[in-house]
N, C-alpha and C positions, 0 to 999 in steps of 0.2 A: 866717710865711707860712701862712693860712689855707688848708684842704684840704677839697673837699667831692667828696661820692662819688654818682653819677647813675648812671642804671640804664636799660637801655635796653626801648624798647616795639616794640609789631608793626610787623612789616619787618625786623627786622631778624634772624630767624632763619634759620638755614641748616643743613642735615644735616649732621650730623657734629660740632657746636656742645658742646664742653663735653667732649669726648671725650677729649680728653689729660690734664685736670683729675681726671677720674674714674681715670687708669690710672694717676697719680705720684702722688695723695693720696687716702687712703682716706676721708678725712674728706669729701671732694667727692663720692666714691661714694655715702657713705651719704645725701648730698641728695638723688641723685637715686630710691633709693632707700626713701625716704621722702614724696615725690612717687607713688612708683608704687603703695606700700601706701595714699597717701593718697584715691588716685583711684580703687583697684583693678582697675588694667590696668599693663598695659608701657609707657608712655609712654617711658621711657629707651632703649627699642628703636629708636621712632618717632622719634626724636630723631636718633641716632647712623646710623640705617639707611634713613632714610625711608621711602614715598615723599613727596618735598614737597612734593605735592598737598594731602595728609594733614597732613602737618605744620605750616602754611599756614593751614589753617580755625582761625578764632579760637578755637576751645574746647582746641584743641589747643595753638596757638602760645603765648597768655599761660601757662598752667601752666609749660611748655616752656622760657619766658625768663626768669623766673621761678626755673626750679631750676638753669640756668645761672649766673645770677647769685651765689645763694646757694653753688653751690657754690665759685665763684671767692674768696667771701668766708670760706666755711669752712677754704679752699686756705692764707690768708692767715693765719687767726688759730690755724691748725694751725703755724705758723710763730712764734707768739709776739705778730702782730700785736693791736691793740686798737682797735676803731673809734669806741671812747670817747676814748681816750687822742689819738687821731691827726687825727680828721674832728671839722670843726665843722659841718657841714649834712649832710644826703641829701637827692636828690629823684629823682624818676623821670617818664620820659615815658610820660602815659597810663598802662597797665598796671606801668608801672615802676615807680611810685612803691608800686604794692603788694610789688614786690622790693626796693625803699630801706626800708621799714617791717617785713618781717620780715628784715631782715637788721639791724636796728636794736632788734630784739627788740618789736617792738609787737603779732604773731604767733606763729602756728610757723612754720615750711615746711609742713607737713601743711595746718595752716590757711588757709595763703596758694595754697597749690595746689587746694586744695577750694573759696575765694574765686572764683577766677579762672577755674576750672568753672563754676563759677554765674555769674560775671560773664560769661564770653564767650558761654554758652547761652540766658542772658537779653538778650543786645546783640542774638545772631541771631535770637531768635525776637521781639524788641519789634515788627520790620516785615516784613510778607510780602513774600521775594523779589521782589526787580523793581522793586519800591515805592520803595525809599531810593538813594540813592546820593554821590559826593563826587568833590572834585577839588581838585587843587592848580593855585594860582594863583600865576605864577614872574613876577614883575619888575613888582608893581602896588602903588600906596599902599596900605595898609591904609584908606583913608577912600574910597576909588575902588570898593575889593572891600567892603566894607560896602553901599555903594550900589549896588551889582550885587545883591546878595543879598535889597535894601526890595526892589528893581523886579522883582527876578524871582517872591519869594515870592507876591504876590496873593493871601492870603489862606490857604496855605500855607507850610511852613518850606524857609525856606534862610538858614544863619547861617555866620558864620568858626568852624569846628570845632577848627581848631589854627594858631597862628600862632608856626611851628619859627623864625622871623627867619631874617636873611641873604636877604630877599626873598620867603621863602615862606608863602604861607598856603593851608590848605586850608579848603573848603568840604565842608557837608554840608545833608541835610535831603531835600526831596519829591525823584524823579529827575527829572522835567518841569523842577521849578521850579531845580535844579543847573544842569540841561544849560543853560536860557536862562539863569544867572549864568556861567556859564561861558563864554559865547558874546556875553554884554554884556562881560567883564573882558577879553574879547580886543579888540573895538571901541574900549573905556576903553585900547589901549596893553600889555596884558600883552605880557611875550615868549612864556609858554608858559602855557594852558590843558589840564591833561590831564586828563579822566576818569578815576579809579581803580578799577582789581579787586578790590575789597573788597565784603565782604558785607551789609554793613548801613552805613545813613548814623550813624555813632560822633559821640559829641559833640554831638547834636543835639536838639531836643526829640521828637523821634519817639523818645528812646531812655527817657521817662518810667516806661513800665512796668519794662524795666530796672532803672530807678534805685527806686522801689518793693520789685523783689527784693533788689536791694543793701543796701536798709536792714534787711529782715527779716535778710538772712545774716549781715551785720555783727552785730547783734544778738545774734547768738546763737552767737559765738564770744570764746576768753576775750583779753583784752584789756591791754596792759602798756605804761605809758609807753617810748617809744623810749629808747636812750642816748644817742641826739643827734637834735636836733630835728629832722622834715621840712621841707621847705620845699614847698604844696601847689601843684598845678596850677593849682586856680580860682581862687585868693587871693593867691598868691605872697608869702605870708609864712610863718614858721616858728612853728611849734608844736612842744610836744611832752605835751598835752591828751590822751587816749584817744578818749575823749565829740566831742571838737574834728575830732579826724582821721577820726573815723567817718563825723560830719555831713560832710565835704568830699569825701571820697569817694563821697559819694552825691551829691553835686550836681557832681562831676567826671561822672559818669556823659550827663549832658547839658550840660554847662559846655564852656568851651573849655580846653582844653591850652596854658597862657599860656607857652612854653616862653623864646619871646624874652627875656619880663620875667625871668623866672628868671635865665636868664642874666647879666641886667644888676643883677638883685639882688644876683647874688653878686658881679661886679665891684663894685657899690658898698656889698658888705658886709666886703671883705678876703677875700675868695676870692683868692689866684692860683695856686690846681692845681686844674683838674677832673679827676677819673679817672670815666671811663666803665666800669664793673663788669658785665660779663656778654657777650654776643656781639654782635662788630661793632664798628664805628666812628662811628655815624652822627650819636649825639649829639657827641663830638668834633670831629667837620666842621661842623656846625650854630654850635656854641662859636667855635670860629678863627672864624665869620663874622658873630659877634653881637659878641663882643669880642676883639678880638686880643690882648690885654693877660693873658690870663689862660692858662697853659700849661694842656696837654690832658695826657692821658695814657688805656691802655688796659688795664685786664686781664681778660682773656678767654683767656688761656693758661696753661699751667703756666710758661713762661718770661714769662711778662710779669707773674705774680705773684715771681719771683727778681726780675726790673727794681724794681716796684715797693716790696718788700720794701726793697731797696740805697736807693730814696732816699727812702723814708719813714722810716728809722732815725734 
């Protein structure tokens, strides 16, 4: 039975995230303390103590999910675990996939947190508030929400930004030209059009300047084959290239988050355990409804790293 380990992206944080991890394994502590020297602030305060306001804004949240993760994985291999020995894929949603790869060793933590600084400062500052915007589209073809997106753009951007499956796709791009795709996908039969509270339209080509910085940062950090292959958002195939996973991540930066296919990769690659590593559930609920076929599992606790210990052995 194939075993792959997924890594979860914004939204999914919450105060207090990672806090038990840090107080029964030492080893988990020093992620996040290494995070904090990497950033040179208290992020692990921000984390554990909120406000979630704070902890919310993209520059914060990715570093944030980020050292949760790492630490759940350091939790585990303080235990004898080996993510060589035991996972045949990682991947991550959005942001994630930069906690699948250093956790994979193809960074540090230091570096992956100083990344994800630059990446979340570069996402918000690529479009002047008010300008961008996104929305999830609940219960519509994918070929129905494409065609909302020609008709509304005019000569401005609006694209599918992530398509999580299980019926969901999100939109991103101009806010004008969102709100009319948003307002066409509901006429097309959507059950649910909702606008989202986020700060910038992600995943979109307004986010090019972005992806420019991403290339310069990438660049100038050191670099190491994974111990097991990623599997990339924009491509959804597995690598485990340095040079290979740099270029993807920079064209993730305005690419969509292909999370469905993922999904169905792994079903059709001999996956059947996903464990979602870091805080929350949400990629596991996303999983049950792309494939049923494939068990889920969570660690995000210091008891769900004992669980998953017993039946990873």
């Amino acid at each position: 039975m194939a075993v792959a380990f997924t890594f979860p992206g914004q939204g999914s944080q919450a105060v207090g995230m990672g806090k038990d991890l840090a107080d029964q394994f030492p080893e988990a502590r020093r992620v996040f303390e290494e995070v904090d020297a990497a950033l040179g602030e208290n992020l692990s305060k921000l984390i554990w103590e909120g406000p979630e306001e704070t902890l919310t804004l993209t520059a914060n949240a990715q570093p944030a999910l980020m050292a949760v993760s790492l630490a759940a994985m350091r939790a585990l291999e303080a235990r004898g675990f080996s993510l060589k020995d035991k996972v045949a894929y990682v991947a991550g949603h959005s942001l994630g996939e930069y906690s699948a790869l250093a956790a994979a060793g193809f960074v540090s933590v230091g570096d992956a947190a100083r990344l994800l600084r630059t990446r979340g400062n570069a996402m918000q500052a690529a479009v002047p508030a008010g300008e961008g915007a996104m929305a999830a589209i609940i219960g519509l073809e994918h070929a129905d929400v494409e065609a909302a997106c020609a008709q509304a753009a005019k000569g401005s951007v609006c694209q599918v930004a992530n398509d999580n499956g299980g019926g969901q796709l999100v939109i991103s791009g101009a806010k004008a030209a969102v709100e009319l795709a948003a307002k066409l996908c509901t006429e097309k039969g959507a059950k649910r059009a909702l606008m989202l509270q986020v700060s910038a339209p992600f995943h979109s080509a307004l986010m090019v300047p972005a992806a420019d910085i991403m290339r310069e940062a990438l660049a100038g950090v050191e670099r190491q084959a994974p111990v097991v292959p990623v599997v990339s958002n924009v491509t959804v195939t597995p690598t485990s290239d340095p040079d290979e996973i740099a270029r993807r991540l920079v064209q993730q930066v305005t690419g969509r988050v292909r999370w469905r296919e993922t999904v169905e990769w792994f079903g059709a690659n001999g996956v059947a355990m996903l464990y979602e590593v870091g805080a929350g559930k949400v990629l596991s609920g996303l999983a049950r409804r792309i494939n049923r076929d494939i068990a889920t599992g969570a660690i995000g606790t210091a008891a769900d790293v004992e669980a998953a210990l017993a039946a990873l052995a």
